[in-house]
MARLO-606321 format. One line per field, with one value per residue: residue number from 1; residue in three letters; x, y, z of N, C-alpha, C in turn. Coordinates in steps of 0.02 Angstrom, whole numbers, plus 32768, in hexadecimal, padded with zeros to 4 digits. Example, Ala and Ser with C-alpha at 12.3 -4.5 7.8 and 13.67 -1.06 7.14 Angstrom:
BEGIN
pos = [1,2]
code = [ALA,SER]
n_x = [8294,8282]
n_y = [7EE4,7F90]
n_z = [8186,8162]
ca_x = [8267,82AC]
ca_y = [7F1F,7FCB]
ca_z = [8186,8165]
c_x = [8294,8285]
c_y = [7F5B,8002]
c_z = [8186,818A]
This chain:
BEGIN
pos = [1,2,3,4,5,6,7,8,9,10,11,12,13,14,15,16,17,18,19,20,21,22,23,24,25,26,27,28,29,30,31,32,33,34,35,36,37,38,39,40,41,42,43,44,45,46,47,48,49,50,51,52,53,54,55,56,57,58,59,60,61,62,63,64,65,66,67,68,69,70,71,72,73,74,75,76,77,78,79,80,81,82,83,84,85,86,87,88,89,90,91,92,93,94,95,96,97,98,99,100,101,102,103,104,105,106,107,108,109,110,111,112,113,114,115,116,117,118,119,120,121,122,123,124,125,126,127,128,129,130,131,132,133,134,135,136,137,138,139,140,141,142,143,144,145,146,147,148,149,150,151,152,153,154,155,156,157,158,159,160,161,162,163,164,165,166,167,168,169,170,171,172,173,174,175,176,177,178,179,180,181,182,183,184,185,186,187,188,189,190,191,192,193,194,195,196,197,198,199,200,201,202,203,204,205,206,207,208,209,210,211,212,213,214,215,216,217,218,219,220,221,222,223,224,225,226,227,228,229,230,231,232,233,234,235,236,237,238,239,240,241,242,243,244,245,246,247,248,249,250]
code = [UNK,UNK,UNK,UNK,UNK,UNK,UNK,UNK,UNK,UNK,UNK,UNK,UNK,UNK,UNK,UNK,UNK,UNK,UNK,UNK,UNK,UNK,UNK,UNK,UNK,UNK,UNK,UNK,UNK,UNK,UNK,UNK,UNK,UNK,UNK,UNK,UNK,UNK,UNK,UNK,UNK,UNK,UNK,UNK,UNK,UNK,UNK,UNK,UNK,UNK,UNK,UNK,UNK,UNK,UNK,UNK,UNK,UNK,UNK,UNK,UNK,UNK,UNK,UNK,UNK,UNK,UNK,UNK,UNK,UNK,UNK,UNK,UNK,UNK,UNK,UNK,UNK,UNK,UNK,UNK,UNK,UNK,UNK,UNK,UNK,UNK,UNK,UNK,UNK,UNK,UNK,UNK,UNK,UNK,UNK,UNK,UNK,UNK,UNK,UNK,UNK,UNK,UNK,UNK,UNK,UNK,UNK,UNK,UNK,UNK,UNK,UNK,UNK,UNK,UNK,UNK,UNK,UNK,UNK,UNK,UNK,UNK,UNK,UNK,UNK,UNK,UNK,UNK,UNK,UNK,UNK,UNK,UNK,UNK,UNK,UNK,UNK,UNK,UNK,UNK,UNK,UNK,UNK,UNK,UNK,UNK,UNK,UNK,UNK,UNK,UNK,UNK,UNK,UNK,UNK,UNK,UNK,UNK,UNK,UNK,UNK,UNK,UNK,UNK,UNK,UNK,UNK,UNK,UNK,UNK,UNK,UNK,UNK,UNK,UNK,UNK,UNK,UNK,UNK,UNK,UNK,UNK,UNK,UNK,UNK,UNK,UNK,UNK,UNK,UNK,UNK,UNK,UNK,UNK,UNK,UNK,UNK,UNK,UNK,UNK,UNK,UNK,UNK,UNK,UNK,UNK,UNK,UNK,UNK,UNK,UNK,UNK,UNK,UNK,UNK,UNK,UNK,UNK,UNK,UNK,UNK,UNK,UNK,UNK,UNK,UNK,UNK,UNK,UNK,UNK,UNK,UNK,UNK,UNK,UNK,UNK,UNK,UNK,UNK,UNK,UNK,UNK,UNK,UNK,UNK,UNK,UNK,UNK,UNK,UNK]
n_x = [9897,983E,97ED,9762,9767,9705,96B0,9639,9616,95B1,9595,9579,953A,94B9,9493,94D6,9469,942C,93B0,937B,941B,9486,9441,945C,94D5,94F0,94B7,9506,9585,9575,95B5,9610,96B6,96D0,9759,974D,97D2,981B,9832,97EF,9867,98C0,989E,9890,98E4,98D3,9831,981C,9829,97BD,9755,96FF,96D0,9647,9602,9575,9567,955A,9569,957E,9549,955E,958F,95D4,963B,96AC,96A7,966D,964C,96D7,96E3,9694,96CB,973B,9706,96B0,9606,9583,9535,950B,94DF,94B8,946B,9453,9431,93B4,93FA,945D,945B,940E,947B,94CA,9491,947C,94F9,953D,94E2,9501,9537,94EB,94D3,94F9,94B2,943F,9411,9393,93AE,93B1,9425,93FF,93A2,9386,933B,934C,933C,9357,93FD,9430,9498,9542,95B2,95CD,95F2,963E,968D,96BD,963D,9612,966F,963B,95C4,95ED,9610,960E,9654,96B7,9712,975F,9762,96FA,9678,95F7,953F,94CD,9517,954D,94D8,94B2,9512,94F1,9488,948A,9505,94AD,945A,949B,94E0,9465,943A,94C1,94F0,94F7,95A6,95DE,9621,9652,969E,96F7,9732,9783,97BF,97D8,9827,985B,984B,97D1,977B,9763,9715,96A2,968A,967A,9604,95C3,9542,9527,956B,95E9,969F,971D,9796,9839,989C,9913,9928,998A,9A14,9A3D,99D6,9986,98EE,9866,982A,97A1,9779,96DE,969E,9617,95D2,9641,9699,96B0,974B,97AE,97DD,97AC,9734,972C,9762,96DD,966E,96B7,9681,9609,960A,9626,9657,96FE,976A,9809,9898,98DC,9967,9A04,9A79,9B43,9B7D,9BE8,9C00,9C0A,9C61,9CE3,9D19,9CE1,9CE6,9D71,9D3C,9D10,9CE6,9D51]
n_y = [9FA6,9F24,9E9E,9E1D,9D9F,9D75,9DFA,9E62,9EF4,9F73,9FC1,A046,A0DC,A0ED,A05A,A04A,A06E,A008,9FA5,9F28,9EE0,9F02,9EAA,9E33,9E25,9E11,9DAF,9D3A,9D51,9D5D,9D80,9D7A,9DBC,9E5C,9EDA,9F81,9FDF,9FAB,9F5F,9F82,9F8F,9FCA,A055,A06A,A0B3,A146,A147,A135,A194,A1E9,A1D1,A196,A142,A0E7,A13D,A156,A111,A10D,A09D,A0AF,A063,9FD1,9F7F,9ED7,9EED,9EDD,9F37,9F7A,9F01,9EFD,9F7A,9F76,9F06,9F50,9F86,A000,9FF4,A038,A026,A02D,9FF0,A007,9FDF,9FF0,9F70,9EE8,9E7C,9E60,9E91,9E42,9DC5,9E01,9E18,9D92,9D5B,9D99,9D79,9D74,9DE2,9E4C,9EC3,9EFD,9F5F,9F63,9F99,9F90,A014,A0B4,A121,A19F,A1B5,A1B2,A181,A19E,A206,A2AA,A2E0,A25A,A214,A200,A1F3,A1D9,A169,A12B,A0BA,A0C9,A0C3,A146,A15C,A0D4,A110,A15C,A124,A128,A1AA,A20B,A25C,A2B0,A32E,A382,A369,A2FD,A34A,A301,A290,A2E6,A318,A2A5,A296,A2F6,A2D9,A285,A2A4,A31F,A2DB,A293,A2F6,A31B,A2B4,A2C4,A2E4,A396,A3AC,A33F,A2BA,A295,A21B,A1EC,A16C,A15F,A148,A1D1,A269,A300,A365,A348,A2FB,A35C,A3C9,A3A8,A389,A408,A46F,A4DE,A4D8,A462,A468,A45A,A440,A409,A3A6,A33A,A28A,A231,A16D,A0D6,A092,A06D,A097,A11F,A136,A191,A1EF,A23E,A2C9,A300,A37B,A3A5,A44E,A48C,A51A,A528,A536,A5CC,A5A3,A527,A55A,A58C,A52E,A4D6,A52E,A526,A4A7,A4E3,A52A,A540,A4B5,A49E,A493,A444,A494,A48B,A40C,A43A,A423,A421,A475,A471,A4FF,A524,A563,A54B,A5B5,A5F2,A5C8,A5FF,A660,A663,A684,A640]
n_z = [4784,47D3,4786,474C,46F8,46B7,46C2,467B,45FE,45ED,4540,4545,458B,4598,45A2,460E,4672,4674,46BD,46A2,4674,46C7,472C,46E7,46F2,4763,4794,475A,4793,4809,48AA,48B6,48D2,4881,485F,4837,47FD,488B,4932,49D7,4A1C,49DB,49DB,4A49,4AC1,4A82,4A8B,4B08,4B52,4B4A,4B87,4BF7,4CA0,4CD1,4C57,4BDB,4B47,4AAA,4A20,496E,48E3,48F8,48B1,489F,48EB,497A,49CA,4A35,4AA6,4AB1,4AF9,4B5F,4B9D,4BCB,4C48,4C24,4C25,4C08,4B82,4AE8,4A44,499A,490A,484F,482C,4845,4837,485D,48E3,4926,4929,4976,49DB,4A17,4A0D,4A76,4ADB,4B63,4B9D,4C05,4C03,4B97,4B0E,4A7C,49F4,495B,48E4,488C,4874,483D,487F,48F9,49A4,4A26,4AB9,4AAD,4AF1,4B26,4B22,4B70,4B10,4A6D,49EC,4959,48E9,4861,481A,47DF,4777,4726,4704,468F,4610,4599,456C,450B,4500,458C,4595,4556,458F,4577,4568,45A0,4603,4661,4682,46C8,472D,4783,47C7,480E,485C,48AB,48DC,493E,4991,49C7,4A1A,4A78,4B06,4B64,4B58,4B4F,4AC7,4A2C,49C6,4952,48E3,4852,47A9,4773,4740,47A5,4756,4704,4759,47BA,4797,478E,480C,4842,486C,488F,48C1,4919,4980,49C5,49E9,497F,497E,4959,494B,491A,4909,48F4,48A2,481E,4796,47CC,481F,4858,48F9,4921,4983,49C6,4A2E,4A9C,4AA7,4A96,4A4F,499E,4960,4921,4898,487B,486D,47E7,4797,47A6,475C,46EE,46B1,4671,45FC,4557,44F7,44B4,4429,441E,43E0,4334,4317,431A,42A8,4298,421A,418A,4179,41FD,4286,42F6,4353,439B,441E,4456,4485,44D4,45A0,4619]
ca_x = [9853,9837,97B1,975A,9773,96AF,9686,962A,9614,9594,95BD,9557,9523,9463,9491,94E9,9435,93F4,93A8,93A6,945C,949F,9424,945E,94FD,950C,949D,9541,95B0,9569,95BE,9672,96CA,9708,975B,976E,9800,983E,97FA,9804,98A7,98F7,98A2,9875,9904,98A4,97EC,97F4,9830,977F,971A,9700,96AB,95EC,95EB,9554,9589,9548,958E,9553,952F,958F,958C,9602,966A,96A3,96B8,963A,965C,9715,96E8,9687,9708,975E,96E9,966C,95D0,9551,955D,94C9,94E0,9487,948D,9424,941A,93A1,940D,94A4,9446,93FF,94AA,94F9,9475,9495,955A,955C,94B0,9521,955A,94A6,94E4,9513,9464,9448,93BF,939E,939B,93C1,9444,93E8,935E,938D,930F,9361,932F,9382,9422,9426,94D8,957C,95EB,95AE,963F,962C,96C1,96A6,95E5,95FD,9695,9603,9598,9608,9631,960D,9664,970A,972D,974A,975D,96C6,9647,959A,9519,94AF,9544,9548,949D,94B3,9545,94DF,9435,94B0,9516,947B,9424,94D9,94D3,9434,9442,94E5,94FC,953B,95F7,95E5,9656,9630,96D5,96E4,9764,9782,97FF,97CA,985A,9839,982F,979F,9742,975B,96EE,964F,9663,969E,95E4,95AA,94FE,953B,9567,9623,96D5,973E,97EC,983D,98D4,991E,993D,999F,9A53,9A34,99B8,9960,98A4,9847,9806,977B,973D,96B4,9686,95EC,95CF,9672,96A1,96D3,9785,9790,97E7,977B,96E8,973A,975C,969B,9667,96D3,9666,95D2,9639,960E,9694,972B,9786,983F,98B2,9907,9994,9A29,9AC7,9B71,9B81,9C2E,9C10,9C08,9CAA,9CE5,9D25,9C99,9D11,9DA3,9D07,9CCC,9D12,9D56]
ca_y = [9F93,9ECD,9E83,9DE4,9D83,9D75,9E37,9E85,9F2A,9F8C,9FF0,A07F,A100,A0C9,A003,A035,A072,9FE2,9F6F,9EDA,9EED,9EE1,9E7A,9DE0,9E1F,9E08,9D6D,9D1D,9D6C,9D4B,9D9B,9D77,9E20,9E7B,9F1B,9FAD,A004,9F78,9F45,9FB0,9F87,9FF3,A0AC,A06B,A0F1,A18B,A148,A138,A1E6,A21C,A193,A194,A0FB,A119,A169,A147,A108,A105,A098,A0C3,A04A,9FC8,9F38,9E9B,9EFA,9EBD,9F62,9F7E,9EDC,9F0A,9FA7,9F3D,9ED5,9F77,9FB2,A026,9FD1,A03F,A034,A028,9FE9,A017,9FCA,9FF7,9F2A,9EAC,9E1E,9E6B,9EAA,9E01,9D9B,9E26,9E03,9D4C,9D56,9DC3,9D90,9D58,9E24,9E42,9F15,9F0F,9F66,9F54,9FB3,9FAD,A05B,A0F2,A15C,A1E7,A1D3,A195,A17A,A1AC,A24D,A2E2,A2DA,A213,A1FE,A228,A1DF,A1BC,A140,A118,A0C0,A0A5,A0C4,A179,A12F,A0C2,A140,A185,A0F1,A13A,A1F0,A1F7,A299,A2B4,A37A,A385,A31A,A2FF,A367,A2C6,A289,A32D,A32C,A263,A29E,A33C,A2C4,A252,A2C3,A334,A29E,A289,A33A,A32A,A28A,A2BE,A316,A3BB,A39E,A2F5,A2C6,A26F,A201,A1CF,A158,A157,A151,A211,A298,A322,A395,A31D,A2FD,A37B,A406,A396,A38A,A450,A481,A50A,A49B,A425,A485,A435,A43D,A3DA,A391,A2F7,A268,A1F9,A131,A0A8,A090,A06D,A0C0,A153,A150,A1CC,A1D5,A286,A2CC,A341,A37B,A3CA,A490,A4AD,A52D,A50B,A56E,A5FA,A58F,A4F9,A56C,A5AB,A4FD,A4C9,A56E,A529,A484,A4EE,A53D,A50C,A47D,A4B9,A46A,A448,A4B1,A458,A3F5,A454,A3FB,A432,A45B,A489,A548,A538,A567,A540,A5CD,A600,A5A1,A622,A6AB,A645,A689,A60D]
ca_z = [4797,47D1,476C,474C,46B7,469E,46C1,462D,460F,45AF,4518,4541,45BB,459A,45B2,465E,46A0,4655,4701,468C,4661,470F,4751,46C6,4700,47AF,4787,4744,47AD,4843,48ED,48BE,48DD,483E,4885,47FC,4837,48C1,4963,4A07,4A29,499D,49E4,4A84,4ADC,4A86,4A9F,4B61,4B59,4B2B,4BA3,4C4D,4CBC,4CC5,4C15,4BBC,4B1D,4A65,49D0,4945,48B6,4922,4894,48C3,4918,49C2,49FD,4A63,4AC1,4AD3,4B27,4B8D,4BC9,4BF8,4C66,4C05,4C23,4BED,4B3B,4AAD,49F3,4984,48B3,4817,4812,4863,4828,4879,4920,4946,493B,499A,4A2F,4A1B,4A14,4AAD,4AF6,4BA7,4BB4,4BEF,4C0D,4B62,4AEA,4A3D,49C8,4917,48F3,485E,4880,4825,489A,494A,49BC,4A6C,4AB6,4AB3,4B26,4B50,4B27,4B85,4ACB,4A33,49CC,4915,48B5,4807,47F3,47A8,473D,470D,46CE,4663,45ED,4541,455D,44F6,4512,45CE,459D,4552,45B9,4561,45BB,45BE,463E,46A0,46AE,4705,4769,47B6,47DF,483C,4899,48B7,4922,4960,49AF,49E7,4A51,4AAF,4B48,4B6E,4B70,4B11,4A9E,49FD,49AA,4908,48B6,4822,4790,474D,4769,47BE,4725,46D4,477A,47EB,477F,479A,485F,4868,484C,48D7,48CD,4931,49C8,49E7,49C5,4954,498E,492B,4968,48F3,491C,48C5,4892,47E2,4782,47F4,4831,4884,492D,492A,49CA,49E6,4A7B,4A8D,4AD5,4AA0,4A1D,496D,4953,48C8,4854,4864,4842,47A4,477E,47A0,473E,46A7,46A1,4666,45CB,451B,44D5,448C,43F7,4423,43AB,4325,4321,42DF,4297,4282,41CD,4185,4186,423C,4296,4347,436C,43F7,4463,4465,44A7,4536,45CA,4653]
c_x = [984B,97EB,979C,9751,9726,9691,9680,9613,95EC,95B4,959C,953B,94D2,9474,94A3,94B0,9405,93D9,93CC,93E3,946D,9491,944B,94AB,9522,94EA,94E3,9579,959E,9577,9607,9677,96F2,9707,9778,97AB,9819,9802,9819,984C,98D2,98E1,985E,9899,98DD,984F,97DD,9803,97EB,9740,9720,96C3,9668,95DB,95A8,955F,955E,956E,955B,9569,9581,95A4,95A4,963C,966C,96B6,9696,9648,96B6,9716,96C7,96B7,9730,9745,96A6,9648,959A,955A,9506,94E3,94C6,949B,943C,940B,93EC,93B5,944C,9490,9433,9431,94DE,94E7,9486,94CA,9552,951A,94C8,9549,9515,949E,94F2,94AB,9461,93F6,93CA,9385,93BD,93DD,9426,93A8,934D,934B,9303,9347,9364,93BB,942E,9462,9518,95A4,95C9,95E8,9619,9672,96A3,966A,95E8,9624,9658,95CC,959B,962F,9630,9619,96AD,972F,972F,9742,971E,9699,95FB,9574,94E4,94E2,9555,951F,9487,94CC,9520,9494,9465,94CA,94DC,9460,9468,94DA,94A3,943E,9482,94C5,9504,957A,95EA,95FE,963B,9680,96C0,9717,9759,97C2,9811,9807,9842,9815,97FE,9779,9731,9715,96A6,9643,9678,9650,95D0,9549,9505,955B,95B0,9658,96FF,9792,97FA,9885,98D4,9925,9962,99E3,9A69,9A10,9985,9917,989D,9828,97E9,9768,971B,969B,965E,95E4,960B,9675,96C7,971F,977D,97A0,97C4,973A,96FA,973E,9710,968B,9678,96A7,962F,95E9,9637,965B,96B6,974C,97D3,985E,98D8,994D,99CB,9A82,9AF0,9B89,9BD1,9C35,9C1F,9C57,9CB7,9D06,9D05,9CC7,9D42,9D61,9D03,9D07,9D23,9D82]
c_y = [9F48,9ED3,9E3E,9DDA,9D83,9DA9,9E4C,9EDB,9F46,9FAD,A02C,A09F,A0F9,A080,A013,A041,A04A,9FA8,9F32,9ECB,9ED6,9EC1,9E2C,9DE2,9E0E,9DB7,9D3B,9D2F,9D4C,9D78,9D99,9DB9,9E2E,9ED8,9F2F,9FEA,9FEB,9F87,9F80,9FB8,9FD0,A054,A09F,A0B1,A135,A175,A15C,A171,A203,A1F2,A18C,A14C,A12D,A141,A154,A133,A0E9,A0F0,A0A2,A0A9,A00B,9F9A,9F05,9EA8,9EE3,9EFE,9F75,9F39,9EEB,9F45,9F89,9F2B,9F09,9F7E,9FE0,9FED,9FDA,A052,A007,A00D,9FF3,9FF4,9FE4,9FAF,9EFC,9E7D,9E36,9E87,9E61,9DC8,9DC6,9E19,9DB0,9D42,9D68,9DD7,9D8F,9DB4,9E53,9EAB,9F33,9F12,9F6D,9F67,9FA6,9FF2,A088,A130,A19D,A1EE,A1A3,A1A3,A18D,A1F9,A280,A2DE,A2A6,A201,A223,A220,A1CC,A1A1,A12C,A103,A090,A0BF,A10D,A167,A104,A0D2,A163,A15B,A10D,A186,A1D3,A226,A2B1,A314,A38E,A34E,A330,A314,A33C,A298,A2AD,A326,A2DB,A284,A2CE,A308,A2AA,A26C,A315,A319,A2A1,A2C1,A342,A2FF,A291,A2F7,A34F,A3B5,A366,A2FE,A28C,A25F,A1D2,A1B8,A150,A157,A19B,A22F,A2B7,A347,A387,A326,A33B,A3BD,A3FD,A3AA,A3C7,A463,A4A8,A4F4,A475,A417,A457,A43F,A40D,A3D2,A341,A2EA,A23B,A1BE,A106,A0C9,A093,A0A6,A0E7,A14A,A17C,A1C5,A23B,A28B,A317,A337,A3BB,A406,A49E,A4E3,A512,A54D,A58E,A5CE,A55F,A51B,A585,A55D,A4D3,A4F3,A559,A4E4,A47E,A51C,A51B,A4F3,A4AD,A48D,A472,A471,A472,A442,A422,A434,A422,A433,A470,A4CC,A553,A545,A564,A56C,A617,A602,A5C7,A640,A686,A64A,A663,A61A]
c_z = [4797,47C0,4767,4706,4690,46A5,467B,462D,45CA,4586,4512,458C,45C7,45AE,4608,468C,468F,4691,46E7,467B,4692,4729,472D,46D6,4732,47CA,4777,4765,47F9,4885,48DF,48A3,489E,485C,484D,481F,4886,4906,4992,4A14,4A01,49AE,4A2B,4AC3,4ACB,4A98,4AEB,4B89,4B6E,4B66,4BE8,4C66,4CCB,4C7A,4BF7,4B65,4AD6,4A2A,49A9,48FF,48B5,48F2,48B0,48DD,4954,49E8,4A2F,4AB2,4AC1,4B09,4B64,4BB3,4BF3,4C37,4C60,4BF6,4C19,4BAE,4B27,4A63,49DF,491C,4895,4812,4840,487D,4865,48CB,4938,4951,4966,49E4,4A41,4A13,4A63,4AE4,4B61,4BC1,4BB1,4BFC,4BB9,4B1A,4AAD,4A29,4982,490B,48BD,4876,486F,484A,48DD,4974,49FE,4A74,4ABB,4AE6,4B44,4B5F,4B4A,4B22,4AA6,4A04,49A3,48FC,487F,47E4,47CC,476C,4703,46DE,468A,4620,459D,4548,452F,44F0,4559,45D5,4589,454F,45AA,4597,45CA,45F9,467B,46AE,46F4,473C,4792,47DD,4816,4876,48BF,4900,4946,49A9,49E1,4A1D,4A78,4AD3,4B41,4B89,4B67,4AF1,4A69,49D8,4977,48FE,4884,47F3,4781,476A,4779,4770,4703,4717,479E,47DF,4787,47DC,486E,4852,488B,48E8,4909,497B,49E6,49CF,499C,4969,495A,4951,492D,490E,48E8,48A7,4847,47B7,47B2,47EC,485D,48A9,4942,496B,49BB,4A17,4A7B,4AC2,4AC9,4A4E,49D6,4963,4915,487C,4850,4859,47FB,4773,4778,4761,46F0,467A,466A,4603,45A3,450F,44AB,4463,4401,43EC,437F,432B,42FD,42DA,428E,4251,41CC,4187,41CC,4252,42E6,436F,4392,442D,447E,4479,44F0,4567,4610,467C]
């Protein structure tokens, strides 16, 4: 993940919906691009999979990213931002006030403002990552975090298309994220691509009107399932004996 030497980061899932927080942050930050999980370049091959010219196009909680303006440059020219921040919406219009196709709202993911059906794509990297700063258990995910992640991708749902597709990067594996976006709410299927040579991120697509498969509804299904307590650890004492190993048939 490229960062900037001066990004700060709350220590809480209440500080990250805090306005003033980001606002003193993007105040100091300014417009210079800090990409979480690298710049287009690095999962530009699977994105333009999912993107067609004319798309209507939704980032979503675009901060100082330059992504939006790189898709730009491609080509996709109808494209929206949208940030929780003031500070960070107003140096985004003044960085990139000369890309006069390029639109910028301040605006609450949990309570978008577009009507029903506006978007062909809806693109988010990082902002649910974001949300989720004080879990430490990714198996059992506080249901004050579920209940963010469902407002979010809720509005998400609502403002695409039929046959829209909604992409998420992120670092999450599947087995951690995928159980949020398998929700039969949400009216779409769940596919996932990995990117990066090094350590693996995730590139989610849903695409909406399509079915969720049986096992991603069992995997949704399992989200809702009270927390389980791992079993314990068990050591190899000296009664133990290794001969298991002659049984196992190969």
């Amino acid at each position: 993940m490229e960062d900037s030497p001066r990004r700060r980061l709350p220590d809480s899932n209440t500080r990250y919906r805090d306005r003033n927080f980001w606002d003193s942050r993007y105040r100091d930050e300014g417009a210079t691009p800090a990409e979480w999980f690298g710049g287009l370049e690095c999962f530009r091959q699977q994105l333009e999979v999912e993107l067609n010219p004319g798309d209507r196009i939704l980032v979503l909680g675009c901060g100082n990213s330059a992504l939006s303006y790189d898709l730009f440059q491609l080509g996709y020219t109808n494209i929206t931002s949208i940030d929780y921040s003031e500070a960070c919406i107003a140096h985004m219009q003044a960085h990139y006030a000369h890309c006069s196709s390029l639109h910028w709202a301040v605006m609450d993911a949990r309570a978008l403002t577009f009507v029903d059906g506006s978007f062909d794509v809806v693109l988010e990297k990082g902002t649910l990552d974001s949300l989720m700063v004080e879990e430490t258990d990714p198996w059992n995910v506080s249901h004050e975090a579920r209940m963010l992640l469902d407002q979010v991708l809720t509005e998400v749902s609502r403002v695409l298309r039929p046959g829209g597709r909604f992409i998420s990067i992120t670092f999450a594996q599947p087995h951690f994220r995928r159980r949020h976006y398998a929700q039969p709410a949400y009216g779409w299927s769940v596919q996932h691509a990995t990117y990066s040579s090094g350590f693996h991120y995730f590139l989610y697509i849903m695409r909406k009107g399509e079915a969720l498969s049986p096992s991603d509804l069992a995997l949704g299904q399992s989200l809702h399932l009270r927390p389980t307590t791992p079993p314990p650890v068990r050591y190899l004492e000296e009664m133990d004996s290794e001969h298991f190993l002659s049984a196992i048939d190969l």
